[in-house]
matplotlib code that plots the C-alpha trace (Angstrom):
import matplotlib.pyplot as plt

x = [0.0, 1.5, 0.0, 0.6, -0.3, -0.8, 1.7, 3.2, 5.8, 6.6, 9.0, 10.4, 7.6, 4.8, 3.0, 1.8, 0.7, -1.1, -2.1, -2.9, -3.6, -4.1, -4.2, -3.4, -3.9, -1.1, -2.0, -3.9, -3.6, -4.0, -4.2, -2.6, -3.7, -4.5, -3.7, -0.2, 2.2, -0.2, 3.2, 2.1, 6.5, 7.1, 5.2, 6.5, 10.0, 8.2, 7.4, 10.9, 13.0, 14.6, 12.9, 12.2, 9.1, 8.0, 5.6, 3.5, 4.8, 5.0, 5.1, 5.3, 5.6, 9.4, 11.7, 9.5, 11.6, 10.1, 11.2, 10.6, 12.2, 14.5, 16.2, 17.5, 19.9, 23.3, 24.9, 27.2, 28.6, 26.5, 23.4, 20.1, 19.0, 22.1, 20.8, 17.7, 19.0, 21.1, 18.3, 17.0, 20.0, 19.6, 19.2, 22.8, 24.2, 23.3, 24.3, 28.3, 28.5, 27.2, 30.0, 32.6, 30.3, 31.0, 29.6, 26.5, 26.9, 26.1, 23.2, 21.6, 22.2, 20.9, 17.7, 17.0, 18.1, 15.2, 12.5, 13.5, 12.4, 15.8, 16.5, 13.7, 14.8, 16.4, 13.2, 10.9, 13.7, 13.2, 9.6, 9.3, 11.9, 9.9, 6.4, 8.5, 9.2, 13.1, 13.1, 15.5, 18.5, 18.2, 18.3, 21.9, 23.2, 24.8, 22.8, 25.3, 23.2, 20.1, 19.1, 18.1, 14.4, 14.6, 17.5, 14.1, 12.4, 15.5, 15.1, 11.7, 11.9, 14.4, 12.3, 9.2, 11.5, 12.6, 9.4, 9.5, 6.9, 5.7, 6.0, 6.3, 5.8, 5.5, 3.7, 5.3, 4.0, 5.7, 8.6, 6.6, 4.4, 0.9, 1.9, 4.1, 1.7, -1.4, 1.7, 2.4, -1.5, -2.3, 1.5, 0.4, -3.2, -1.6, 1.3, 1.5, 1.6, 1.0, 1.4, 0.7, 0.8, 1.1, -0.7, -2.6, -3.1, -6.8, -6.7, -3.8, -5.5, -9.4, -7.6, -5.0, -5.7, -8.7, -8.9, -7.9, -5.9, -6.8, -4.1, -5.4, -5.6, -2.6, -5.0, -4.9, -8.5, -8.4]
y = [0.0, 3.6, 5.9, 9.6, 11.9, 15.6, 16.3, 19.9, 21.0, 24.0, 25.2, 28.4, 29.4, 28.5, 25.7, 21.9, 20.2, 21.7, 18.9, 16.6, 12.5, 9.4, 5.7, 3.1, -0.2, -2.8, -4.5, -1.6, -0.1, 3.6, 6.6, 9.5, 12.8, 16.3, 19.5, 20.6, 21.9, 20.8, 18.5, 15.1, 14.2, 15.8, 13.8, 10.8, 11.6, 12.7, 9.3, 7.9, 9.8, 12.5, 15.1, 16.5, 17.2, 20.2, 18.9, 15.4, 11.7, 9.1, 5.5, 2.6, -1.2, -1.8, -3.1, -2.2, -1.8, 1.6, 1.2, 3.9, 4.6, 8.4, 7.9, 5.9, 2.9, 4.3, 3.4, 0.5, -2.6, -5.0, -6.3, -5.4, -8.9, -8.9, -5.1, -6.2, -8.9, -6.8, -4.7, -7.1, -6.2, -9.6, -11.7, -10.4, -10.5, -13.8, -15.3, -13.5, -15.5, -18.7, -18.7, -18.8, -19.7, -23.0, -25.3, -23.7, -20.3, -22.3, -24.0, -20.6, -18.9, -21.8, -22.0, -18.2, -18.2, -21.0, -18.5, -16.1, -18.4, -17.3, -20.1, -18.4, -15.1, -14.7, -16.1, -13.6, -10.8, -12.0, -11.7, -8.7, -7.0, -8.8, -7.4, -3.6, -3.8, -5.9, -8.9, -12.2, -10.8, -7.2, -8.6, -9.8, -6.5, -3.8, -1.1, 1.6, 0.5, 2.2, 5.6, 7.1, 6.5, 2.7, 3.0, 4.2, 1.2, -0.7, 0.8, 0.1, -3.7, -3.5, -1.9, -3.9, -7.2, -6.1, -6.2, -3.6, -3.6, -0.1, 0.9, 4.6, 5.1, 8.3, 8.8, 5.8, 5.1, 8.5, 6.1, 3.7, 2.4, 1.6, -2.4, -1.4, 0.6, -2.1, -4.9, -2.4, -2.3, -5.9, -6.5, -3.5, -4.8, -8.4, -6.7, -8.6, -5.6, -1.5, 0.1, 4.4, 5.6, 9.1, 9.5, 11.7, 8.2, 7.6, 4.2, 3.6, 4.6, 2.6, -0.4, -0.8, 1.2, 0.1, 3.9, 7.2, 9.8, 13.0, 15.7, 19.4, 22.7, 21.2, 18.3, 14.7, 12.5, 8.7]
z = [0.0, -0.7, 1.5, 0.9, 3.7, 3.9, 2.1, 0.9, -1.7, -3.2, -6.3, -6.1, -3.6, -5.7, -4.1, -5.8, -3.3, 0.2, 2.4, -0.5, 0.6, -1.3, 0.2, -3.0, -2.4, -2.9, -6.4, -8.1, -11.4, -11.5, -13.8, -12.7, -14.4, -14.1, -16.0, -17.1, -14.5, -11.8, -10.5, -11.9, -12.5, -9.7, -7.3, -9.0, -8.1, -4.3, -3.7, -5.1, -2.5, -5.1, -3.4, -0.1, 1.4, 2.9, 5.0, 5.4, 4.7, 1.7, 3.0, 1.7, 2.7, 4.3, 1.2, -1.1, -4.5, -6.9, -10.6, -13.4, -16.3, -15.7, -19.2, -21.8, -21.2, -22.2, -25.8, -24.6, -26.5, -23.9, -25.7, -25.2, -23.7, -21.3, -20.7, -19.4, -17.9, -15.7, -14.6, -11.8, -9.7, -7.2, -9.9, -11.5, -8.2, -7.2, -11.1, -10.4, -6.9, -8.2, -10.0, -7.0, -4.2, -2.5, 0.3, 2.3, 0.3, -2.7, -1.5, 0.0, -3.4, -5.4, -3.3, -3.7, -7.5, -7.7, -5.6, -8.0, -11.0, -12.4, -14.6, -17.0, -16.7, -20.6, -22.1, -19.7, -20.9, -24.4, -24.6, -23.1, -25.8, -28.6, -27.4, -27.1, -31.5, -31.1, -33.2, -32.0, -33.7, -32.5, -29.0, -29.5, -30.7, -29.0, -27.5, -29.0, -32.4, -31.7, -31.4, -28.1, -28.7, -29.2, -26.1, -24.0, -25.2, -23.4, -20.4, -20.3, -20.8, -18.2, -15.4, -16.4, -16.2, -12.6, -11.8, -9.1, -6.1, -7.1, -10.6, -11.7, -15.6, -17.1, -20.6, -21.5, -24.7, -26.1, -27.5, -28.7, -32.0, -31.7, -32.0, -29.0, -26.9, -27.2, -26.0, -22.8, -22.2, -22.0, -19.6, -17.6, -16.9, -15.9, -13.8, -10.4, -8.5, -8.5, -11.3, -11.6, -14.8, -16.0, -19.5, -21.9, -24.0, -23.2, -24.7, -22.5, -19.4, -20.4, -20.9, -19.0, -15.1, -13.1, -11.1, -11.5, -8.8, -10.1, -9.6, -9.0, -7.2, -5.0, -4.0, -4.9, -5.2, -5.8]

ax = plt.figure().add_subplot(projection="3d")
ax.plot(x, y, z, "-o")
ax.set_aspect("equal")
plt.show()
């Protein structure tokens, strides 16, 4: 559950939120919209930590993981699967000590590589690329030969393959074809867990979001 209460922030004295609250509940898919400038971005990066508050509280469950997508992966000679692949930190982590672990160590990482369901992490990495427009070979190619938009696209399929506990994503389908954007819709509505969504794509948000937290006059309203 993310739980935002009473909250106030100002930029450069002019204030977006005044005592604004919202309570979403863990699991729910949510549109969040209002007009421009009202501080839709900005309350995103709020409730990732980049920001102080000036007054109230943003809580969520302890070890909770946020994901979003700040900016394009960078234009390295790594390939796009192995990109993605990268993005669920533990899962790299625990794949570098497997390699050296021994005795009990080895055991304990095998067992949690197996939670995990890491053994079918490059096919889940792989579909997920496919359904964002990148064909079997383009996967195995460096990211360094793609242009920044289709480097977005990257980035995207890595956060979505992290599978973070609270998912951020801001007019995501900006960066992406209409084949692309109906994929995202149907992965988005099956997400295991919350997903908020800025967007002005109202297809998007009808098929995809099951409520709306309106942002306006400094107040939020789920």
């Amino acid at each position: 559950m993310l739980r935002i209460d009473t909250i106030s922030y100002s930029v450069e004295g002019r204030p977006l939120f005044e005592g604004a609250s919202a309570t979403i509940p863990e699991g729910h898919k949510v549109g969040l919209v209002g007009p421009n400038g009202a501080g839709k971005t900005t309350l995103f990066r709020l409730i990732k930590g980049e920001l102080t508050l000036d007054g109230g509280e943003i809580t969520l469950p302890s070890r909770a993981r946020i994901g979003g997508v700040a900016q394009e992966v960078p234009a390295s000679a790594t390939s796009l699967l192995d990109t993605v692949l990268e993005a669920d930190v533990e899962r790299a982590a625990l794949m570098r000590e497997a390699e050296t672990a021994d005795g009990h160590r080895m055991a304990e990482v095998q067992t949690r590589l197996a939670d995990i369901d890491a053994w079918s992490a490059e096919a889940r990495a792989a579909t997920i690329l496919k359904g964002l427009g990148f064909d079997d070979a383009e996967q195995k190619m460096p990211c360094s030969a793609f242009s920044g938009g289709w480097r977005m696209r990257v980035a995207l399929a890595g956060v979505l393959f992290a599978q973070p506990d609270l998912l951020l994503l801001d007019e995501p389908t900006n960066y992406l074809d209409l084949e692309g954007a109906l994929w995202l819709e149907s992965y988005l509505a099956k997400y295991p867990h919350t997903v908020i969504v800025i967007s002005h794509d109202r297809g998007l948000l009808n098929r995809a979001v099951g409520s709306i937290l309106h942002l306006e006059d400094r107040q939020l309203t789920y």
